[in-house]
N, CA, C and O atoms as a MOPAC input file, in Angstrom:
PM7 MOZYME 1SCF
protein

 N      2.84200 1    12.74500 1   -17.45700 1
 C      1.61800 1    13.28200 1   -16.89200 1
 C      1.98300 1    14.38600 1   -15.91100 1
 O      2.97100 1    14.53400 1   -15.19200 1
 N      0.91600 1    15.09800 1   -16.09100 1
 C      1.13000 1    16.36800 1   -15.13400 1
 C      1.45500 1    16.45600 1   -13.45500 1
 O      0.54100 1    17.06000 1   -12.89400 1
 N      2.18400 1    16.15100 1   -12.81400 1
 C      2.13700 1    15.76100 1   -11.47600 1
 C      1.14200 1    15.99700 1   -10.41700 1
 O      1.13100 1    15.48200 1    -9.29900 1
 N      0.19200 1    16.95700 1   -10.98100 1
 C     -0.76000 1    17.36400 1   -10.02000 1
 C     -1.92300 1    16.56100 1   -10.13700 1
 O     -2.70000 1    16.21500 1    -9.24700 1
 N     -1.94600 1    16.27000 1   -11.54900 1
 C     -3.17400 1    14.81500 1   -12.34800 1
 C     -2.70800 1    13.77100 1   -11.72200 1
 O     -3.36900 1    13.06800 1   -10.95700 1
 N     -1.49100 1    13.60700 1   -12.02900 1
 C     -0.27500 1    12.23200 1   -11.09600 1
 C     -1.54200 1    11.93100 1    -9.84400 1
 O     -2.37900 1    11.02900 1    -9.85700 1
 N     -1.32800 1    13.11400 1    -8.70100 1
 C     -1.20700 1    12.82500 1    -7.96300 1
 C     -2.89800 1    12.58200 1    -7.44800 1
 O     -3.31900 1    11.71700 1    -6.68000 1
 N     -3.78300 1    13.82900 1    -8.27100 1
 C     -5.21900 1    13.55200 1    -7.90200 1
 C     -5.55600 1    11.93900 1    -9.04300 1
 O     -6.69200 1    11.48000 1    -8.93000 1
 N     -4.87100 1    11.41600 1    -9.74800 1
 C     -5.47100 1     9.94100 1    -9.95500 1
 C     -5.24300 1     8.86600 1    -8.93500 1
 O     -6.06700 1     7.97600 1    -8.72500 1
 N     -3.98900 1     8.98900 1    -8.24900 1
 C     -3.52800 1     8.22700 1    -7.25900 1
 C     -4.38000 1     8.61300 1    -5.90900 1
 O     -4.69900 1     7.69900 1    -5.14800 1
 N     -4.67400 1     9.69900 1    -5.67300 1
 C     -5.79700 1     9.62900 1    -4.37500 1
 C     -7.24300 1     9.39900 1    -4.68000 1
 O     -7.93300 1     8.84600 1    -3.82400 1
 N     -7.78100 1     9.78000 1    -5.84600 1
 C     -8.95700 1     8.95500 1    -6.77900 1
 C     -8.97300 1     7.32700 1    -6.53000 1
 O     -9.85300 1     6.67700 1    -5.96600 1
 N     -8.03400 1     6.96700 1    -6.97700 1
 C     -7.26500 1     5.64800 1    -6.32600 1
 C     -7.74400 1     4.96400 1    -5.02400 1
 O     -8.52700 1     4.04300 1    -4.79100 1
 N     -7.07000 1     5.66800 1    -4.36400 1
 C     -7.24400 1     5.40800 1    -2.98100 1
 C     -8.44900 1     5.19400 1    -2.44000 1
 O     -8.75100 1     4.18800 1    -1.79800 1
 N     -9.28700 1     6.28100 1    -2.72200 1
 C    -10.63100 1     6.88600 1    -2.11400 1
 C    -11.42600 1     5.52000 1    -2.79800 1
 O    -12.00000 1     4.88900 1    -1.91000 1
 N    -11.59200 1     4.92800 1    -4.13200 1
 C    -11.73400 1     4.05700 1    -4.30200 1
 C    -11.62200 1     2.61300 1    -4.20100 1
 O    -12.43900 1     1.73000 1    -4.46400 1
 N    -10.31200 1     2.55900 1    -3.71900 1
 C    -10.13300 1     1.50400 1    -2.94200 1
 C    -10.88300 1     1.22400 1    -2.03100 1
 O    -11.43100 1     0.13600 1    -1.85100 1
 N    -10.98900 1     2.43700 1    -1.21100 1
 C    -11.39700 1     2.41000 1     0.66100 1
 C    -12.60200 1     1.96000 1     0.30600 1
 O    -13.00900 1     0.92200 1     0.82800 1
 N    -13.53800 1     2.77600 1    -0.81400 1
 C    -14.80000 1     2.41500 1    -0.67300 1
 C    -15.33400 1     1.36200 1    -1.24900 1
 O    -16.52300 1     1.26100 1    -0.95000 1
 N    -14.84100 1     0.28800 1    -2.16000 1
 C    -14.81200 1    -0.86600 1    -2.00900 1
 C    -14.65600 1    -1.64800 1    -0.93900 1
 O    -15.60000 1    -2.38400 1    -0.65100 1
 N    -13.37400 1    -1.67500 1    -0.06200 1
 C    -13.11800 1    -2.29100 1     1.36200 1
 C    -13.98000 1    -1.70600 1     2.49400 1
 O    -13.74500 1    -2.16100 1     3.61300 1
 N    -14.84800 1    -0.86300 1     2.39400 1
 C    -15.76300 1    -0.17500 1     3.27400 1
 C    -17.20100 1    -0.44500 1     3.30800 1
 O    -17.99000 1    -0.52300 1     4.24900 1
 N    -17.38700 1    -0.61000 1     1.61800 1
 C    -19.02900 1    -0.19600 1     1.44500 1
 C    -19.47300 1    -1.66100 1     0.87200 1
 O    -20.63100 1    -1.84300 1     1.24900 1
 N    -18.97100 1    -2.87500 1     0.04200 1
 C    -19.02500 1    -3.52000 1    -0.71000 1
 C    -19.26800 1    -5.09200 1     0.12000 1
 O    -18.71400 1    -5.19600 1     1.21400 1
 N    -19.93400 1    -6.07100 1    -0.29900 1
 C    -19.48100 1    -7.74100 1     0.47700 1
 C    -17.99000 1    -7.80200 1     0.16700 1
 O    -17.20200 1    -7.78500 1     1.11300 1
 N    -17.60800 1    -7.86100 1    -0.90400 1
 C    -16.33300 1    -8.04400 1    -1.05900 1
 C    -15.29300 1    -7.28500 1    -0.57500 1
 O    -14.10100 1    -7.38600 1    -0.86500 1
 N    -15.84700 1    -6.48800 1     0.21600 1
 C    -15.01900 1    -5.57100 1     1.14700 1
 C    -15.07900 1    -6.04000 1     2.24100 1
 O    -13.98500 1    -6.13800 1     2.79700 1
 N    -16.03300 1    -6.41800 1     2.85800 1
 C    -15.98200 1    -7.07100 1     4.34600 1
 C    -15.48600 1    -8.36600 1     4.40700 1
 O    -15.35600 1    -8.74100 1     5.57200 1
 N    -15.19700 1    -9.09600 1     3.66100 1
 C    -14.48800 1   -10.33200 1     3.34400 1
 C    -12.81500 1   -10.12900 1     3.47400 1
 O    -12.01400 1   -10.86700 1     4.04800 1
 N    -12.61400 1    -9.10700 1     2.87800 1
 C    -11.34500 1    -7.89200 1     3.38200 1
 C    -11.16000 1    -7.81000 1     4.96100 1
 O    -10.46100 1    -8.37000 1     5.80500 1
 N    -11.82100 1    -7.15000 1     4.94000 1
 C    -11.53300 1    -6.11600 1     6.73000 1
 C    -12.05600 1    -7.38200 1     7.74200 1
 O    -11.64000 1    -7.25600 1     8.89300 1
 N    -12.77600 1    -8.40100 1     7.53400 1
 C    -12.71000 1    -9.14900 1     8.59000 1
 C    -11.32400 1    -9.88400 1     8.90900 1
 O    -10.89300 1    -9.86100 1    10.06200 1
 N    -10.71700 1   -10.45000 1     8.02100 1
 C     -9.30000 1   -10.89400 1     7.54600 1
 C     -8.10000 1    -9.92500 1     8.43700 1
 O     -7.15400 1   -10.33800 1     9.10600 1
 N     -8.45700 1    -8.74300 1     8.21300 1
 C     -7.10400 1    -7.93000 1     8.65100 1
 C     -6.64600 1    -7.61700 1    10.12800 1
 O     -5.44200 1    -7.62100 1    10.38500 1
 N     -8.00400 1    -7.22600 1    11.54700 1
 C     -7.14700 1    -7.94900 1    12.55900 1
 C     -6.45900 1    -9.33200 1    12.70100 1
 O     -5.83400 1    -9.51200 1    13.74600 1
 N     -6.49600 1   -10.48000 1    11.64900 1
 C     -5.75300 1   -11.88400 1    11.99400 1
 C     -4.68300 1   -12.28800 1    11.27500 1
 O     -4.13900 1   -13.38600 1    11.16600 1
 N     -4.33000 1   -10.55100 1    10.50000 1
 C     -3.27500 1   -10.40200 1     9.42500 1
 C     -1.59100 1   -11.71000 1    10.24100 1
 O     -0.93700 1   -12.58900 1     9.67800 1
 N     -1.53700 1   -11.22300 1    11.52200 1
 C     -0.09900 1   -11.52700 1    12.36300 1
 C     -0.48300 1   -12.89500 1    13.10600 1
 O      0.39000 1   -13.53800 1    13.68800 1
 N     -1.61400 1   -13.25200 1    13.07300 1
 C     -2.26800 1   -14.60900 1    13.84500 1
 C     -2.24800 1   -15.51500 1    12.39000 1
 O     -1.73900 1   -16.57300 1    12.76000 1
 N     -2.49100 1   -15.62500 1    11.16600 1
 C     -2.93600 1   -16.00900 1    10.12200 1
 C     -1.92800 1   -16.43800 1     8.98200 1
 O     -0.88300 1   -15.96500 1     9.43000 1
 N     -1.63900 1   -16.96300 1     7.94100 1
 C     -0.83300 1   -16.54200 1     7.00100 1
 C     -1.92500 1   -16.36100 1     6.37500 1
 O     -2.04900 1   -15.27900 1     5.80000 1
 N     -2.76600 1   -17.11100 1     6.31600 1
 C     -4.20800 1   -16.77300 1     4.83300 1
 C     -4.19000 1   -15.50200 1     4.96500 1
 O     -3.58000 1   -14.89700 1     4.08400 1
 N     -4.77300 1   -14.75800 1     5.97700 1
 C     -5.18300 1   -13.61400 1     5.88200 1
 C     -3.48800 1   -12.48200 1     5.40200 1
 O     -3.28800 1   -11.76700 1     4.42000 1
 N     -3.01900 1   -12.64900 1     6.03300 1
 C     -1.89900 1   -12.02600 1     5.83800 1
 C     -1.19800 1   -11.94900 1     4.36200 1
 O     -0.77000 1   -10.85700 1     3.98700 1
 N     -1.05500 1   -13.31000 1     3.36800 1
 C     -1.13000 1   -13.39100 1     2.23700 1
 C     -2.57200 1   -12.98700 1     1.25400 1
 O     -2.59400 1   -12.81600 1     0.03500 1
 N     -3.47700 1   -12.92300 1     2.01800 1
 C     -4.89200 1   -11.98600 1     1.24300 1
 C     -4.48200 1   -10.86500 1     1.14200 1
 O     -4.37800 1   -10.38700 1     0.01200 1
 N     -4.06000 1    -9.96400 1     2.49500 1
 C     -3.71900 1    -8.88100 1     1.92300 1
 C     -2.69400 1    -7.95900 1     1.37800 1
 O     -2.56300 1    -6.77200 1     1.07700 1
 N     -1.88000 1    -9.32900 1     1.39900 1
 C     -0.49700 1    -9.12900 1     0.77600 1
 C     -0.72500 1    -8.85600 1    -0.52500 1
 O     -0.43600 1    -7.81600 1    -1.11700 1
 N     -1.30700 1    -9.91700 1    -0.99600 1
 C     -1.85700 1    -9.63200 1    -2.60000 1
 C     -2.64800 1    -8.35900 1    -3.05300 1
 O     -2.53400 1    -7.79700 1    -4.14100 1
 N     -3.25500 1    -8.10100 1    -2.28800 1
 C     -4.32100 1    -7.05500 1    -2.34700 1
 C     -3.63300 1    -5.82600 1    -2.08400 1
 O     -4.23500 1    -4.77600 1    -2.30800 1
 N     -2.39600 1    -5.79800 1    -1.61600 1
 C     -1.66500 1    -4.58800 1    -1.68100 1
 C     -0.82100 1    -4.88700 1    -2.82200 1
 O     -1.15600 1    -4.02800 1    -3.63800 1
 N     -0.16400 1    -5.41300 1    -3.21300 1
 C      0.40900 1    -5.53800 1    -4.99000 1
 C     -0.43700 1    -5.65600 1    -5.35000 1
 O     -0.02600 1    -6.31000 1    -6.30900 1
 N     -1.88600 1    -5.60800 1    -5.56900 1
 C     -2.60700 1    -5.36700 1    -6.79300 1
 C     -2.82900 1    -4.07500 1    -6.44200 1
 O     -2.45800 1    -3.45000 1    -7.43500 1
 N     -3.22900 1    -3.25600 1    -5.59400 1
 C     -3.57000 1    -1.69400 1    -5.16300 1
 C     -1.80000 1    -0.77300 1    -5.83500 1
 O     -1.65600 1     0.27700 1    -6.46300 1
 N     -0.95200 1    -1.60600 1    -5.40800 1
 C      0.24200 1    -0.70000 1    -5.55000 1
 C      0.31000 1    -0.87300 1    -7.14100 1
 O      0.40300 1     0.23600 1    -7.66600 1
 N      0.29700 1    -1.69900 1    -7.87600 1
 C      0.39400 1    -1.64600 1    -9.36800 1
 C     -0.83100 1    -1.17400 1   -10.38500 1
 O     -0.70600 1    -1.12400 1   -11.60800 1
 N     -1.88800 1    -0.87800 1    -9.74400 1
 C     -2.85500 1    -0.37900 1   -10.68200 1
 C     -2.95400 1     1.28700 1   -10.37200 1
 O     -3.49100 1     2.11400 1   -11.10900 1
 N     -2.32200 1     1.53200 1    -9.14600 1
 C     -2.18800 1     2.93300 1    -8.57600 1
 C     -0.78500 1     3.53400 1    -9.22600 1
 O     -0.65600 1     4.69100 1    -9.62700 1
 N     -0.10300 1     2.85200 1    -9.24000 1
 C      1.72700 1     2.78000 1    -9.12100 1
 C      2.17200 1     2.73700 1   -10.41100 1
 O      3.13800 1     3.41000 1   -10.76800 1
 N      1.55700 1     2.00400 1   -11.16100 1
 C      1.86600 1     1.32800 1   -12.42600 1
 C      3.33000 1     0.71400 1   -12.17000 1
 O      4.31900 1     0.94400 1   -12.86600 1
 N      3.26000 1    -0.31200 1   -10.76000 1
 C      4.33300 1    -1.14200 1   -10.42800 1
 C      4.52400 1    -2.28800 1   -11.51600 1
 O      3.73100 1    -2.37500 1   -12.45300 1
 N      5.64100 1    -3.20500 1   -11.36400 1
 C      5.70000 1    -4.72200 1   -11.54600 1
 C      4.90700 1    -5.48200 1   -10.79400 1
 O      3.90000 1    -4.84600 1   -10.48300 1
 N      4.91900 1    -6.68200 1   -10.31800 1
 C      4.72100 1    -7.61000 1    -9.68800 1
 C      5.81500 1    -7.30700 1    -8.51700 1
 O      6.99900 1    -6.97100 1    -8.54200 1
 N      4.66100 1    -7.64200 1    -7.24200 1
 C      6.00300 1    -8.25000 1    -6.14000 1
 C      6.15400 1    -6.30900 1    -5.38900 1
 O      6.57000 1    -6.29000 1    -4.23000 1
 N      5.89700 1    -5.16000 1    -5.90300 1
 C      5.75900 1    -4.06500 1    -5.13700 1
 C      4.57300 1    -3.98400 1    -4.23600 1
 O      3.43200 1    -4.35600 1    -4.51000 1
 N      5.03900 1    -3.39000 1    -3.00700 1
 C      3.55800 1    -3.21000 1    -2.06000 1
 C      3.36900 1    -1.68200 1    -2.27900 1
 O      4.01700 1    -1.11500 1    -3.15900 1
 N      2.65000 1    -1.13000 1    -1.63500 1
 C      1.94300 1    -0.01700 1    -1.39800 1
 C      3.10600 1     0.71500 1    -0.23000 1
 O      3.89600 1     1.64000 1    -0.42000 1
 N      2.90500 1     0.07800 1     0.74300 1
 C      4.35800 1     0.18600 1     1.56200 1
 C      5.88400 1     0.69700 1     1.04000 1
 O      6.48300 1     1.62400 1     1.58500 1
 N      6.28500 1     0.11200 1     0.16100 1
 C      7.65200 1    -0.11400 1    -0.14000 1
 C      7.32700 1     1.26700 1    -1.39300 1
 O      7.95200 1     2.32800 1    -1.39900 1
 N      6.90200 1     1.12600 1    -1.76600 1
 C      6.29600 1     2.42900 1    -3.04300 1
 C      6.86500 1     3.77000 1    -2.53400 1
 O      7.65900 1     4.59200 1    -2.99400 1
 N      6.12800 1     3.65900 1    -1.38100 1
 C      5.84500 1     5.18300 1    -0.32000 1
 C      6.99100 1     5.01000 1     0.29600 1
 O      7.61600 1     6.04700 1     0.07400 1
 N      7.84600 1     4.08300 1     1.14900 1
 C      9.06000 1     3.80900 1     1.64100 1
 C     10.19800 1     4.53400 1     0.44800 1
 O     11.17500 1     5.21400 1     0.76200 1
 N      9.73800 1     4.15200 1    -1.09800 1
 C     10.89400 1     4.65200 1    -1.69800 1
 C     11.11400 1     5.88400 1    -1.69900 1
 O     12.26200 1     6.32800 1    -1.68100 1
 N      9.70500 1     6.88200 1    -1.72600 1
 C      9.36400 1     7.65000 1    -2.31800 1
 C      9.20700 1     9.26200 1    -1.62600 1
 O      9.06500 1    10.42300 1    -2.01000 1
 N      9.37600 1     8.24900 1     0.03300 1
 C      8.85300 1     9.97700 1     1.25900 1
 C     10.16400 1    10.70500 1     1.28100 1
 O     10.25700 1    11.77100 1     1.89000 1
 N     11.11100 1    10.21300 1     0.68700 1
 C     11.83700 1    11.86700 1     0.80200 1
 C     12.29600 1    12.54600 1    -0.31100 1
 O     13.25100 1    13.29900 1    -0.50600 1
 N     11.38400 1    12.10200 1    -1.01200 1
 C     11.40500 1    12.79600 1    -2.36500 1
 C      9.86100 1    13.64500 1    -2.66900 1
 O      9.80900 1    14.36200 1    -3.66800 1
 N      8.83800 1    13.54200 1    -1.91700 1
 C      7.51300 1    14.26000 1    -2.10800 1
 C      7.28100 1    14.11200 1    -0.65100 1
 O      7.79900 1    13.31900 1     0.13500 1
 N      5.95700 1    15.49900 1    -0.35200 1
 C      5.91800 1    15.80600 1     1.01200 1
 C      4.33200 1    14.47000 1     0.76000 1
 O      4.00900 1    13.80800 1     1.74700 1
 N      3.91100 1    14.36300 1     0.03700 1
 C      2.98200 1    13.61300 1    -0.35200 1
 C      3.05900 1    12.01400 1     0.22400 1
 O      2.23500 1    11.43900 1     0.93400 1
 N      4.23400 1    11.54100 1    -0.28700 1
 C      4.98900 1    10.46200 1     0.08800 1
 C      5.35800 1    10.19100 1     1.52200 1
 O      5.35200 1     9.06100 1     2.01100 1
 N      5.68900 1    11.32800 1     2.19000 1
 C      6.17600 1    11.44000 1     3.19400 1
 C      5.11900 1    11.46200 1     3.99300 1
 O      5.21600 1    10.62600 1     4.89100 1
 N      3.93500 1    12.22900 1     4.02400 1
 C      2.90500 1    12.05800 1     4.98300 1
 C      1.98100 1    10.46300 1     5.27500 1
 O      1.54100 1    10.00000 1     6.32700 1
 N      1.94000 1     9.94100 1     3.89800 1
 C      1.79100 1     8.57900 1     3.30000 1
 C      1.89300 1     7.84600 1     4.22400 1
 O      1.08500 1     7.06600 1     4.72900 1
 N      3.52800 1     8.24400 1     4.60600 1
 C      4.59800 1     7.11700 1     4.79200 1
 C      3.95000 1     7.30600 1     6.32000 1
 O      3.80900 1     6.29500 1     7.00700 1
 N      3.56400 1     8.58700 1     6.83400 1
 C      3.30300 1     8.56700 1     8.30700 1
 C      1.94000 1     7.62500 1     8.66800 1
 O      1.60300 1     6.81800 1     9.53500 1
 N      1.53900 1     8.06300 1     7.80200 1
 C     -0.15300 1     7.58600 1     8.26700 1
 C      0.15400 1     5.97900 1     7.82500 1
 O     -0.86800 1     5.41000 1     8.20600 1
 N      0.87900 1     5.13600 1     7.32500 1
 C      0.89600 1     3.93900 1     7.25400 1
 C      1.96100 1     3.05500 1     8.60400 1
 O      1.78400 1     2.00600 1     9.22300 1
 N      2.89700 1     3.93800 1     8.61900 1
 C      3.96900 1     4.08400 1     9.80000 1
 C      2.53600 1     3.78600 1    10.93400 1
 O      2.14400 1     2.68900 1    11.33200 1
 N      2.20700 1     4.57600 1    11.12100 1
 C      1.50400 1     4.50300 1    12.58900 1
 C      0.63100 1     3.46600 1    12.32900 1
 O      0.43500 1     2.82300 1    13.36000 1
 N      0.05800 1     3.06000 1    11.42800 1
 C     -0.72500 1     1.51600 1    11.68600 1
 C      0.30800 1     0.42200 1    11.38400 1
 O     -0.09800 1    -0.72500 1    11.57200 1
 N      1.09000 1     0.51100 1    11.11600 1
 C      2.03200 1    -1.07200 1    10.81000 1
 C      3.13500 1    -0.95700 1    11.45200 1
 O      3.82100 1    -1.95900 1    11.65700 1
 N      3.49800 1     0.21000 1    11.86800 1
 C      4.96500 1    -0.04300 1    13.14700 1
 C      5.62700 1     1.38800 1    12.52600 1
 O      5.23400 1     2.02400 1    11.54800 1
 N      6.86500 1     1.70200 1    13.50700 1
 C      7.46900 1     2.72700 1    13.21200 1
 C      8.82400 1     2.24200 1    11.90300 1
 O      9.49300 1     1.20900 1    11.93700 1
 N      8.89600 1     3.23500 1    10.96000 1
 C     10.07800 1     2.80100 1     9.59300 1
 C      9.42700 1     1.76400 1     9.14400 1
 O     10.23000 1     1.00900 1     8.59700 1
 N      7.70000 1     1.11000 1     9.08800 1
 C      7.54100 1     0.48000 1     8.41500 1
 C      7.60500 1     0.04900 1     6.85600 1
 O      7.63400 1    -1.06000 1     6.32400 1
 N      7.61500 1     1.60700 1     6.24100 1
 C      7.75000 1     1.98000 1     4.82400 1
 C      9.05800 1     1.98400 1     4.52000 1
 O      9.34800 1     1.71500 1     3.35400 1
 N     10.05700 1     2.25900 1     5.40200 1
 C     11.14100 1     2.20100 1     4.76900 1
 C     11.62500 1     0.95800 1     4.94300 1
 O     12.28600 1     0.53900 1     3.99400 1
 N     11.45900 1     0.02400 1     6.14500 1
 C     11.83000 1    -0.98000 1     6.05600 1
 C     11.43700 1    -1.92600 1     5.09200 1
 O     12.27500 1    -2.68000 1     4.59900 1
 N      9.89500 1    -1.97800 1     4.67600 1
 C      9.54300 1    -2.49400 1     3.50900 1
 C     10.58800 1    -2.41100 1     2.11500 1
 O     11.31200 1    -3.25400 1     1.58500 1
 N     10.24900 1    -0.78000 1     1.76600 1
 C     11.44300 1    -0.84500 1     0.87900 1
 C     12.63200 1    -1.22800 1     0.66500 1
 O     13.13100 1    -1.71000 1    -0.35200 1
 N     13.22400 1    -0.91700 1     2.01200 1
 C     15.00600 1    -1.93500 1     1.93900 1
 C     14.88600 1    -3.17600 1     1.62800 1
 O     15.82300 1    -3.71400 1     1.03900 1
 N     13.32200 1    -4.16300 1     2.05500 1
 C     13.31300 1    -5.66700 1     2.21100 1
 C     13.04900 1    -5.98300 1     0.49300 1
 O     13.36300 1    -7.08900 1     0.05300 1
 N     12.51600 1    -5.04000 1    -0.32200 1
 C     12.07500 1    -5.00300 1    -1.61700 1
 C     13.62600 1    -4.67300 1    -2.61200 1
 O     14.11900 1    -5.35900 1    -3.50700 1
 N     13.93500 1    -3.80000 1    -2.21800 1
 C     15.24900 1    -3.39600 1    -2.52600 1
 C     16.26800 1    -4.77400 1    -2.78400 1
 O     16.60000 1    -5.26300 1    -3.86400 1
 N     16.63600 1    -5.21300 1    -1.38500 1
 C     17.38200 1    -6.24200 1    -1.10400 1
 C     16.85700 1    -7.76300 1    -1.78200 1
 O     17.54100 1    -8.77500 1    -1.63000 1
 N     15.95400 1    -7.76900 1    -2.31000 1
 C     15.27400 1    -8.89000 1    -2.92100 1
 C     14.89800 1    -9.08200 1    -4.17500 1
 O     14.20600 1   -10.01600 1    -4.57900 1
 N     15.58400 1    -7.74100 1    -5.13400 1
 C     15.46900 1    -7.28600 1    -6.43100 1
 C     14.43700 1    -6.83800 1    -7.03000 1
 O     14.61300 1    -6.70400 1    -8.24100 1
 N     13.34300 1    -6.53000 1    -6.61900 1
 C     12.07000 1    -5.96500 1    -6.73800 1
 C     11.85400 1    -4.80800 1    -7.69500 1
 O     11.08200 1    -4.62000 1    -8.63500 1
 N     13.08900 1    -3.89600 1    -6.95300 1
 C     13.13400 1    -2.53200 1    -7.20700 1
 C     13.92300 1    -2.18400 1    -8.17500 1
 O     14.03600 1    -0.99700 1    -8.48300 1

C-alpha cells in the first residue's frame, strides 16, 4: 500500500477510535475506567485489551502488541511515529514507547 494511504487509514483509525471513546455509551464505560488505570487491575487490563485490539486492527499486529510498543518500534524510523511517540510519552511517562517496546521485544512479541 501506498504509504501516504498507509498512513491516512491509520489516522482514519484513530479519529475513529476517539470518537467512539468520546461520543458513544460504550465509550464512557471506557474513559470512566482510565483515571483508575494505576489504582485498578480491571481497569488497567480493560484498557490493556482495548489497546491490542486498536493496535491490531490499525497495525495489522498479532496478539499481545500495544499501540505503545508499535510507535516505540517505529519513531525513528518515521517523523509520524516519532511525534506519536511524543504525544503518548507525555501522557504515560517519559520513554514510555520505547520502554514498552523493549518490554514486548524482551517477551517475544515482536
Amino acid at each position: 500500500m501506498i504509504p501516504i494511504l498507509k498512513a491516512l487509514r491509520q489516522l482514519l483509525g484513530y479519529l475513529f477510535f476517539a470518537y467512539i471513546l468520546l461520543d458513544t455509551p460504550l465509550g464512557v464505560f471506557f474513559l470512566v475506567q482510565f483515571p483508575l488505570i494505576k489504582k485498578h487491575k480491571y481497569c488497567f487490563f480493560t484498557w490493556y485489551i482495548l489497546d491490542i485490539f486498536a493496535c491490531h486492527v490499525f497495525h495489522n499486529t498479532g496478539s499481545k502488541r500495544t499501540i505503545s510498543g508499535w510507535t516505540g518500534q517505529h519513531m525513528h524510523l518515521s517523523k509520524r511515529y516519532y511525534y506519536q511517540a511524543k504525544v503518548i510519552d507525555f501522557g504515560f511517562g517519559k520513554n514510555h514507547c520505547a520502554i514498552t517496546f523493549n518490554s514486548e521485544k524482551n517477551k517475544g512479541y515482536v
